[in-house]
C-alpha positions as CSV (number, residue, x, y, z in Angstrom):
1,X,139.7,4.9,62.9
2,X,141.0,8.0,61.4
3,X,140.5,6.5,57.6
4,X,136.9,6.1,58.7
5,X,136.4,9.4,59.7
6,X,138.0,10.7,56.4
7,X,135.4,8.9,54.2
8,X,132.2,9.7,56.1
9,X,132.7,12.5,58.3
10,X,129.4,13.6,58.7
11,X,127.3,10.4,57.4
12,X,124.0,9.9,59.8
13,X,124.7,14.1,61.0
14,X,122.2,16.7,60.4
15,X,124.3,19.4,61.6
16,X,125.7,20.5,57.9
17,X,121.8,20.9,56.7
18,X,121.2,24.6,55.6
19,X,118.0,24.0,54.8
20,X,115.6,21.9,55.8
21,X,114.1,19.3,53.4
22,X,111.4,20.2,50.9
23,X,107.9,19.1,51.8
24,X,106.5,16.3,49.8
25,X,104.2,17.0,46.5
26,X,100.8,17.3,47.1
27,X,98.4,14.4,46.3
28,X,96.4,14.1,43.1
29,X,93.5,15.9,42.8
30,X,94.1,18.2,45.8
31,X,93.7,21.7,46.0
32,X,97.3,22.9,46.6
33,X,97.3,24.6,42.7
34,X,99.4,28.0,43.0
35,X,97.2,31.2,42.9
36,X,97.0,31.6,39.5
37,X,95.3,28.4,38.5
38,X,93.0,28.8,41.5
39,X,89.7,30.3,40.4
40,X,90.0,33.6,42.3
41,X,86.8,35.7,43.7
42,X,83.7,36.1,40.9
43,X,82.5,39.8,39.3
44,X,79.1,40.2,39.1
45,X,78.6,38.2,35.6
46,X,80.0,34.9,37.1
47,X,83.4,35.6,35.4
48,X,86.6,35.8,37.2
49,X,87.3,39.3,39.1
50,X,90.2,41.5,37.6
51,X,93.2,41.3,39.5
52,X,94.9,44.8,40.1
53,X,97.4,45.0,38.1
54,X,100.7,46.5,39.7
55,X,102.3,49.5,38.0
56,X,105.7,49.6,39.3
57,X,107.1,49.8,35.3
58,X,104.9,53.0,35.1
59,X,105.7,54.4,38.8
60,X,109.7,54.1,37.8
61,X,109.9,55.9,34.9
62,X,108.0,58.9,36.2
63,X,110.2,58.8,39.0
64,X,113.3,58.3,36.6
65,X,112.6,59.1,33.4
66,X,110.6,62.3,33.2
67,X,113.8,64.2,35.6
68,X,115.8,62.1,32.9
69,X,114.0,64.1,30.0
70,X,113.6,67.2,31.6
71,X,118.0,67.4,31.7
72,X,118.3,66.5,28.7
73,X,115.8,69.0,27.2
74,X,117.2,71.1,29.4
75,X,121.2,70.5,28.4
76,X,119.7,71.0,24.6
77,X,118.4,74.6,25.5
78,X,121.4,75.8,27.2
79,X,124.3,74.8,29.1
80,X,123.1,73.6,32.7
81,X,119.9,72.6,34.6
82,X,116.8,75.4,35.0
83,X,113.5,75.6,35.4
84,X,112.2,72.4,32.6
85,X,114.5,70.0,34.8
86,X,112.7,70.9,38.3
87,X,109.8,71.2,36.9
88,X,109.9,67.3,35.4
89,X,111.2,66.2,39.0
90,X,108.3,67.7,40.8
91,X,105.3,66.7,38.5
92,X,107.9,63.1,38.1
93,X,108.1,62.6,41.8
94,X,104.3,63.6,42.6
95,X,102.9,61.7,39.5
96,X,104.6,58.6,41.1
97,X,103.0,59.0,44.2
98,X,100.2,59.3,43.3
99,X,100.0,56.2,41.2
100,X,102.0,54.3,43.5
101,X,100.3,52.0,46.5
102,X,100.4,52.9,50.0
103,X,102.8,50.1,50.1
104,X,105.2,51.8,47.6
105,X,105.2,55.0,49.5
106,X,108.4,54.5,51.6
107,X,110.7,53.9,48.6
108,X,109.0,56.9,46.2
109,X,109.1,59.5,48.6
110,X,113.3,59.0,50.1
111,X,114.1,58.2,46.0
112,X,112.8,61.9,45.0
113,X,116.3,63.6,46.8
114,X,118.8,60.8,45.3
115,X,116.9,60.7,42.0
116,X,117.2,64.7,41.5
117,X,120.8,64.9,42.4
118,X,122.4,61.9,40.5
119,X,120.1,63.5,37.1
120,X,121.9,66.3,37.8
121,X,125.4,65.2,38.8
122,X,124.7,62.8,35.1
123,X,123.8,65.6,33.0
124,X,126.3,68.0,34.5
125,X,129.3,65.2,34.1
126,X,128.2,64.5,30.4
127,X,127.5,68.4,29.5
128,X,130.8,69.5,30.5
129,X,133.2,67.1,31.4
130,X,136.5,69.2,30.7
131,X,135.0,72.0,33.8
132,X,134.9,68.8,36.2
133,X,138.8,67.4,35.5
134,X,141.1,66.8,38.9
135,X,139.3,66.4,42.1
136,X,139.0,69.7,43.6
137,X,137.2,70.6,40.7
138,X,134.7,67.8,41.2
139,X,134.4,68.4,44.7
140,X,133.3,71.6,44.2
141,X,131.3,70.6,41.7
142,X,129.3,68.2,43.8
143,X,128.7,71.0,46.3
144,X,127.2,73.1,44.2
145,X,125.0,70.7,42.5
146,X,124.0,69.8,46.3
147,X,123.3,73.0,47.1
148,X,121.7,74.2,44.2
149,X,119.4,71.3,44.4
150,X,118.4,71.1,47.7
151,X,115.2,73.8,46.8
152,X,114.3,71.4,44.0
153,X,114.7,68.0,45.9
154,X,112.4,69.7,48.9
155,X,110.1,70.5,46.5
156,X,110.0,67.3,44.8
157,X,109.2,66.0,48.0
158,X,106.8,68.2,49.5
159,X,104.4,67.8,46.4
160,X,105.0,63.8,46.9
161,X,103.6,64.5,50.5
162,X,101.3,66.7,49.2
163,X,99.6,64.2,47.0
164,X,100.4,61.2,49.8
165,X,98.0,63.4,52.1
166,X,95.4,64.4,49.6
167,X,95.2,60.6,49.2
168,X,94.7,59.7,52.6
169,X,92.3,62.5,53.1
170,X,90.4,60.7,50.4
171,X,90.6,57.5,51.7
172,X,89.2,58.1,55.0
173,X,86.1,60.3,53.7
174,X,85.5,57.4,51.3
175,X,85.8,55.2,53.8
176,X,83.5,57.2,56.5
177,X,81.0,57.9,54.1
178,X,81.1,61.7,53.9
179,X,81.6,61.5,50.8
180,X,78.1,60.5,49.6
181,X,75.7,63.2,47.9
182,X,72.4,62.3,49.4
């Protein structure tokens, strides 16, 4: 009995299923295509509406990429952040809320704080690596850049909610009408 059980422990069980097993494939000729091949809603010449194209690829690299830019240009001028580096995390931050979906809003707005202090703990690391050597050094470090920060990270994200508002503001007029010159 036991050499049975060590062939087919768990023949005729479903209890080691993780899954459960894949529907069979649709019948010939039936509508199950995916949404791609299925002819979507029409435009006003009979052709195929434009989907809306998402701009995630766009919404990331203001986010990253222009506070990105603004450091470097910034460790080119002179040593340390100033006034280019906020300045590109601001206009970054609130240009990516504004392109973004209301359904990107809750990772662009909580990404403007971490995205302005890892640019600057990067471009402070890489400027001037031999100030930041032993660990009380970068501690201190790290509690400066926090605190130096924190006016440009608040502002980064109060011109995101600036622009989140404006954009609900418009919304609703839009939406209620009052927005119509008669």
């Amino acid at each position: 009995m036991a050499e049975q059980w060590a062939v087919t422990p768990s023949e005729g069980i479903d209890l080691w299923r993780d899954q459960p097993e894949p529907p069979p494939p649709p019948a010939r000729g039936s509508d199950d295509r995916p949404d791609e091949s299925r002819p979507g809603p029409l435009s006003r010449g009979g052709r195929p509406a434009a989907r809306p194209q998402r701009q995630g690829g766009l919404i990331a690299l203001l986010l990253l990429g222009l506070p990105l830019v603004g450091a470097l240009v910034d460790e080119a001028v002179a040593p340390g952040l100033g006034l280019i580096f906020d300045s590109c995390a601001v206009l970054g931050t609130a240009g990516a809320a504004a392109l973004a979906e209301r359904s990107g809003w809750w990772w662009v707005l909580p990404a403007s704080p971490t995205v302005v202090l890892a640019t600057t703990a990067a471009a402070e690391l890489l400027g001037d690596s031999a100030k930041y050597q032993g660990s009380k050094a970068l501690a201190t470090g790290a509690a400066r850049w926090t605190i130096n920060d924190f006016p440009v990270m608040l502002a980064a994200l109060g011109a995101a909610l600036l622009v989140v508002l404006v954009r609900i503001a418009r919304d609703r007029r839009t939406r209620d009408g009052r927005n119509r010159r008669g």
